[in-house]
Backbone bond lengths (Angstrom), bond angles and torsions (degrees), N, CA, C in turn:
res aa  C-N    CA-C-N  psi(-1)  N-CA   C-N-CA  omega(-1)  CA-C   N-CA-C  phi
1 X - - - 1.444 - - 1.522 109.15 -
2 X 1.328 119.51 163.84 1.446 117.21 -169.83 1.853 94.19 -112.45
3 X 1.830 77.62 155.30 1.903 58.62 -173.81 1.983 88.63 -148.03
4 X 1.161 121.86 147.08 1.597 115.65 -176.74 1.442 111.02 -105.11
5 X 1.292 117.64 121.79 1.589 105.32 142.03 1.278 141.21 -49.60
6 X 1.712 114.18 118.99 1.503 92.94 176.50 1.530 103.41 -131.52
7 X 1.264 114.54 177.52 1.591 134.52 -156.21 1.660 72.27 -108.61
8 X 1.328 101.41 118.57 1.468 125.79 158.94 1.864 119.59 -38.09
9 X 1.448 88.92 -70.09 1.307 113.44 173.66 1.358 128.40 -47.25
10 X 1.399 117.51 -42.25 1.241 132.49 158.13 1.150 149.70 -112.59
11 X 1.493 105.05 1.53 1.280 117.82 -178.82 1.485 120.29 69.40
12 X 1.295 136.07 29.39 1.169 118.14 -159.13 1.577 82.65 -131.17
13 X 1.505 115.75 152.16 1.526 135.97 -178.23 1.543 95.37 -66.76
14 X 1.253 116.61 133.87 1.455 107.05 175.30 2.108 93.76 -121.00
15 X 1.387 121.39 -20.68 1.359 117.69 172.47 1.153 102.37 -144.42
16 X 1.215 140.07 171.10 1.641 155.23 178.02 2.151 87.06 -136.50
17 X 1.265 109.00 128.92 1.335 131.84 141.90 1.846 136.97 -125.60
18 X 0.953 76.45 170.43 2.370 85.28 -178.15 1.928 85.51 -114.77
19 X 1.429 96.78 122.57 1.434 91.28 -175.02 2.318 88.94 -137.92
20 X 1.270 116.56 128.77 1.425 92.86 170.40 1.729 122.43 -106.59
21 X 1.386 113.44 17.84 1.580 106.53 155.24 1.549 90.25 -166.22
22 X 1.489 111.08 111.91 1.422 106.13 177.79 1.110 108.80 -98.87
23 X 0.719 114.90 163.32 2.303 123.75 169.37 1.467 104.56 -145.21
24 X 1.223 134.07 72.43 1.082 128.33 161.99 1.815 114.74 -93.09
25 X 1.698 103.05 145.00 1.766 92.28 153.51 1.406 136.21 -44.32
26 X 1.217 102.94 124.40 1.814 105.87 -173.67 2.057 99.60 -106.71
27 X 1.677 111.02 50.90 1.387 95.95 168.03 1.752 107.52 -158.87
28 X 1.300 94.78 23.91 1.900 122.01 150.14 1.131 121.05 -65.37
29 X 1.393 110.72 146.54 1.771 119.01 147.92 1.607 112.82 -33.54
30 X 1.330 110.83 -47.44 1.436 92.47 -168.53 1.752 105.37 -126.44
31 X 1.110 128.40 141.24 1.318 127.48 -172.31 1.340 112.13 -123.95
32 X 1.352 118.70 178.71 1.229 116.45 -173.95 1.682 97.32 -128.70
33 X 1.374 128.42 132.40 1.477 125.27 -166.22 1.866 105.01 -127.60
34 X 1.170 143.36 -171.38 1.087 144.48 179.89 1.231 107.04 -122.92
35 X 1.859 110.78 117.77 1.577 103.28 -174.83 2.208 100.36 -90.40
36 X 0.705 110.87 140.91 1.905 137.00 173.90 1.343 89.83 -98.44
37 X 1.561 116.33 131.64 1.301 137.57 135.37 1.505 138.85 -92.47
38 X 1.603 109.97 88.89 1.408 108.83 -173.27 1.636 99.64 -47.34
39 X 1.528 118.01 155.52 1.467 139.52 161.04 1.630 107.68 -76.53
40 X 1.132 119.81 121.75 1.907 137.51 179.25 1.984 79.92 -33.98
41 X 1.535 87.02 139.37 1.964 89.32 165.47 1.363 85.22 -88.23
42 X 1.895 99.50 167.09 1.479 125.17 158.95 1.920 104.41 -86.44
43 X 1.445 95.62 128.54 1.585 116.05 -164.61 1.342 97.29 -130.81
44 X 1.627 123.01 148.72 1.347 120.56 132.19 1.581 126.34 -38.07
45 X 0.898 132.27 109.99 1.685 104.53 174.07 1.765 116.90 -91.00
46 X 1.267 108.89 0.47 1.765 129.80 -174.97 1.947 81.80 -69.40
47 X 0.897 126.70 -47.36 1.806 127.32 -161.27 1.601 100.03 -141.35
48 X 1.118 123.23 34.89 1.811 100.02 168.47 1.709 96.04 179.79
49 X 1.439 111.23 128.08 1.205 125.82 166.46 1.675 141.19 -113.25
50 X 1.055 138.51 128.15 1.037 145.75 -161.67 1.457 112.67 -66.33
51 X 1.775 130.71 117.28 1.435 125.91 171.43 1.099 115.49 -113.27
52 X 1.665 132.86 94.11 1.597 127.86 149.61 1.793 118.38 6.97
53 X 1.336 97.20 99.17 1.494 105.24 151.98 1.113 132.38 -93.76
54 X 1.646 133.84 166.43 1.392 130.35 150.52 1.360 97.19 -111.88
55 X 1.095 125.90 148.91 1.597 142.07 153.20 1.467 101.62 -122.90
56 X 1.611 97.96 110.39 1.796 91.70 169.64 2.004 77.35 -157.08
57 X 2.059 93.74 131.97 1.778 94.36 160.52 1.353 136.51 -64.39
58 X 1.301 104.08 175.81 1.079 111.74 -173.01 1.665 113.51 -61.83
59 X 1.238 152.62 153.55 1.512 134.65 -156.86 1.637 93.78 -144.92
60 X 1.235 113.61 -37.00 1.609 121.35 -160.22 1.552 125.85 -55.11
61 X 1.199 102.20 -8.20 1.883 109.84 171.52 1.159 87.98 -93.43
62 X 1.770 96.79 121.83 1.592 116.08 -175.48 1.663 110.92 -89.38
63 X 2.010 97.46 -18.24 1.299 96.81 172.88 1.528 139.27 -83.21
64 X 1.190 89.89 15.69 1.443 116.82 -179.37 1.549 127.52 -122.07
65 X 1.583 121.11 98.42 1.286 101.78 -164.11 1.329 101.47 -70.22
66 X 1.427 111.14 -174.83 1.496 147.59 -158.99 1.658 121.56 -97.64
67 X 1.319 134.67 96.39 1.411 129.66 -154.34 1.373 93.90 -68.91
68 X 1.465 113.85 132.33 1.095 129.86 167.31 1.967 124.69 -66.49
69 X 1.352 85.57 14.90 1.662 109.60 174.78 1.693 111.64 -101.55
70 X 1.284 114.45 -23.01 1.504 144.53 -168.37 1.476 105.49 -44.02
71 X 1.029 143.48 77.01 1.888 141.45 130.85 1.404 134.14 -42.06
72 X 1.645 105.36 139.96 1.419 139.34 174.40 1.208 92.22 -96.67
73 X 1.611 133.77 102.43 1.393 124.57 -170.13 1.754 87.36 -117.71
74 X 1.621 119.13 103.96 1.616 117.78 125.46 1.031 130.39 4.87
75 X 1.178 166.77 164.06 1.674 150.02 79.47 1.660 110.33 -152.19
76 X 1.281 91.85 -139.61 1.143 76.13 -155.80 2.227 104.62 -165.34
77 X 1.054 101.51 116.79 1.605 107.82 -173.52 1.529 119.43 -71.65
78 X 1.450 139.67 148.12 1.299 122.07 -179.74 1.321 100.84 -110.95
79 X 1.113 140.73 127.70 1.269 135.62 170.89 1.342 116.54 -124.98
80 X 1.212 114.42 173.99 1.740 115.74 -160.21 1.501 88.13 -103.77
81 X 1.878 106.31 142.31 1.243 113.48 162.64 1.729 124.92 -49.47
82 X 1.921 96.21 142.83 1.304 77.59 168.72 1.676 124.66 -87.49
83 X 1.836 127.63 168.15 1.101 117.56 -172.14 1.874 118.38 -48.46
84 X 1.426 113.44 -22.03 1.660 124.24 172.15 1.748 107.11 -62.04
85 X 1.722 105.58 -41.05 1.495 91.77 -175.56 1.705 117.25 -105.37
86 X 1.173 117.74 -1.07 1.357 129.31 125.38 1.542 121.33 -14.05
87 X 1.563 115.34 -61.66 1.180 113.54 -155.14 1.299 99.88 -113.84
88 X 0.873 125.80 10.06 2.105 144.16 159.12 1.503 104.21 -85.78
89 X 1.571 129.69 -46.66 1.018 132.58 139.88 1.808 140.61 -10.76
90 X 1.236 84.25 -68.28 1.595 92.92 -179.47 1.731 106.76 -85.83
91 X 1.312 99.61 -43.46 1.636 100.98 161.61 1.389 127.91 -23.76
92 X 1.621 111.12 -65.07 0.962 140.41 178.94 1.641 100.18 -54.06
93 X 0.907 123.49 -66.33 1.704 116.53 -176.78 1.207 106.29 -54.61
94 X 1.728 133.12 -41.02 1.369 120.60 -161.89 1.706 96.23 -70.33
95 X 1.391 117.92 -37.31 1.467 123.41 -178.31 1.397 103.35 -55.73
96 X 1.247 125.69 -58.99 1.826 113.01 173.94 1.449 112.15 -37.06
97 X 1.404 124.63 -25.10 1.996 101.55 -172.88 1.362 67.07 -104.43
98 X 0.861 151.90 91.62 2.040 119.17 132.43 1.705 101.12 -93.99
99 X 1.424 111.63 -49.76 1.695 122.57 165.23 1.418 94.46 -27.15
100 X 1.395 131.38 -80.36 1.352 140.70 -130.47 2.080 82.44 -73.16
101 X 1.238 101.73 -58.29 1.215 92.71 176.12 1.295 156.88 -61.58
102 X 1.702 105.26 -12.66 1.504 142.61 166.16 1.753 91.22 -56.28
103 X 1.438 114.18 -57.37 1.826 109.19 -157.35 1.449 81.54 -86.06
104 X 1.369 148.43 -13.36 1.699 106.39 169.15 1.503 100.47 -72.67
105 X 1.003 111.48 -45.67 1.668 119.18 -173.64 1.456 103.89 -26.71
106 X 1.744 114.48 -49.01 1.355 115.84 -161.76 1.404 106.45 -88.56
107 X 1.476 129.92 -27.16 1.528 146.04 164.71 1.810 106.28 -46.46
108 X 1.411 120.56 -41.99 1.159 103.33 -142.72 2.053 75.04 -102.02
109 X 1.476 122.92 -34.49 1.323 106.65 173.02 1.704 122.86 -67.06
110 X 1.609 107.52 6.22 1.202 96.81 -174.72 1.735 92.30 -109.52
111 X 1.179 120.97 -27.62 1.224 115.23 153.17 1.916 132.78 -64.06
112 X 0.852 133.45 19.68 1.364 157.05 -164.38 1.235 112.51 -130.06
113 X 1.473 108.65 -55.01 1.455 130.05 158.47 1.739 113.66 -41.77
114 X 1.006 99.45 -81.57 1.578 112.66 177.38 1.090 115.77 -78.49
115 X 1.343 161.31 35.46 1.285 161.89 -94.32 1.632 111.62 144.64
116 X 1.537 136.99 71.12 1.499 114.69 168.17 1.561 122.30 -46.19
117 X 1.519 104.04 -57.75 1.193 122.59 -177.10 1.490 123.38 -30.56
118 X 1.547 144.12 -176.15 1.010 133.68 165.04 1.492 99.25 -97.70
119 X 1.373 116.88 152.77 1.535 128.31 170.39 1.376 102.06 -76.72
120 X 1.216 91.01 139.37 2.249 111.94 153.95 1.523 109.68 -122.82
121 X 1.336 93.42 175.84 1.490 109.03 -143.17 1.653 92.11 -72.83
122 X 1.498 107.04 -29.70 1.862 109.45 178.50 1.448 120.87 -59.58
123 X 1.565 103.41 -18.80 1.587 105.31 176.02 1.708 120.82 -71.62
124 X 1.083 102.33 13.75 1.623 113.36 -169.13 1.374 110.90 -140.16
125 X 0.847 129.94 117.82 1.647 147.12 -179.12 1.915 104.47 -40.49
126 X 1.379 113.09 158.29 1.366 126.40 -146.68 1.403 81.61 -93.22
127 X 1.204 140.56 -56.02 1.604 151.93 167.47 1.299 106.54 -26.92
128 X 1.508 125.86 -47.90 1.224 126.91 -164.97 1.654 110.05 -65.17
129 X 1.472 106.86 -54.72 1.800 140.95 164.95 1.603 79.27 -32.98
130 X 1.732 120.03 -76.69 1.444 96.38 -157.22 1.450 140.36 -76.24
131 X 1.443 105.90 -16.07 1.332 120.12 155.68 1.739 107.97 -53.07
132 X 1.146 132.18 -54.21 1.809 135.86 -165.63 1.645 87.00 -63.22
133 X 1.174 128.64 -54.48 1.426 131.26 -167.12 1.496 112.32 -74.81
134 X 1.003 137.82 -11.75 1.296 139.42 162.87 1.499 106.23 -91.43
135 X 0.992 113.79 4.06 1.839 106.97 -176.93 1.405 112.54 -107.45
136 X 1.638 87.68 -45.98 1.594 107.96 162.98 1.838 108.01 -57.15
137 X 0.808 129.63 -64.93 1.893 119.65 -179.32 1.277 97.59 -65.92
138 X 1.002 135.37 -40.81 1.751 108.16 166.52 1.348 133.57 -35.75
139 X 1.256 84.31 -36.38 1.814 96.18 -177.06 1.647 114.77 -109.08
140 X 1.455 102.01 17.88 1.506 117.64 168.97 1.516 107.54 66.02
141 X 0.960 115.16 27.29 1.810 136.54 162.49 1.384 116.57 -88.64
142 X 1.504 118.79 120.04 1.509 124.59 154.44 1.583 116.96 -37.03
143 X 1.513 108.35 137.53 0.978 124.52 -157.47 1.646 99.26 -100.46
144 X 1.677 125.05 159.56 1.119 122.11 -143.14 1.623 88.81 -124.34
């Protein structure tokens, strides 16, 4: 198990070890505690992101030893995107078709090309429609 030294006084990790049955004094300046690794939660990540916590008590009353039950608990908070990464978000998806959308780009000038007539919407594959329509509600646009 891993277990941290910390400075009583300040709380701050002064070593990290792998120890497998410790017995140290728990009524020093500096102690040795057991760090826990919460497991990542399951999140949306489209609207909510994960922030690194520490949970470890208060230690600094020297007149008080230290429960030998005492955790450095890991984990980890889910919080909702903010409206800035929201819109990096959806960004980000419209940027995944631009490729897909570059070769209609080149489909519909090679049809134009070869083509007197005017184009309709049947001259273009049903895939194509759904790629334009997912780009379009991305960007909170009626779909075609």
């Amino acid at each position: 198990m891993r277990y941290a030294k910390i400075d009583r006084a300040t709380g701050k990790v002064l070593k990290v070890k792998e120890f497998d049955n410790i017995n140290m004094p728990l009524n020093k300046p500096h102690v040795w505690i057991e760090i826990v690794k919460e497991d990542m939660p399951v999140y949306d990540r489209e609207t909510h992101k994960a922030v690194r916590t520490i949970t470890q008590p208060d230690l600094s009353d020297l007149d008080i030893d230290v429960s030998p039950t005492v955790q450095r608990v890991l984990g980890y908070d889910v919080i909702p995107l903010s409206p800035d990464e929201l819109q990096t978000v959806t960004l980000g998806k419209i940027k995944a078709t631009n490729e897909m959308l570059f070769d209609m780009v080149e489909r519909i000038m090679a049809a134009i090309a070869n083509n007197p007539a005017p184009l309709k919407r049947n001259d273009f594959p049903e895939t194509d429609w759904d790629v334009i329509n997912a780009r379009l509600i991305l960007r909170g646009e009626d779909s075609v």
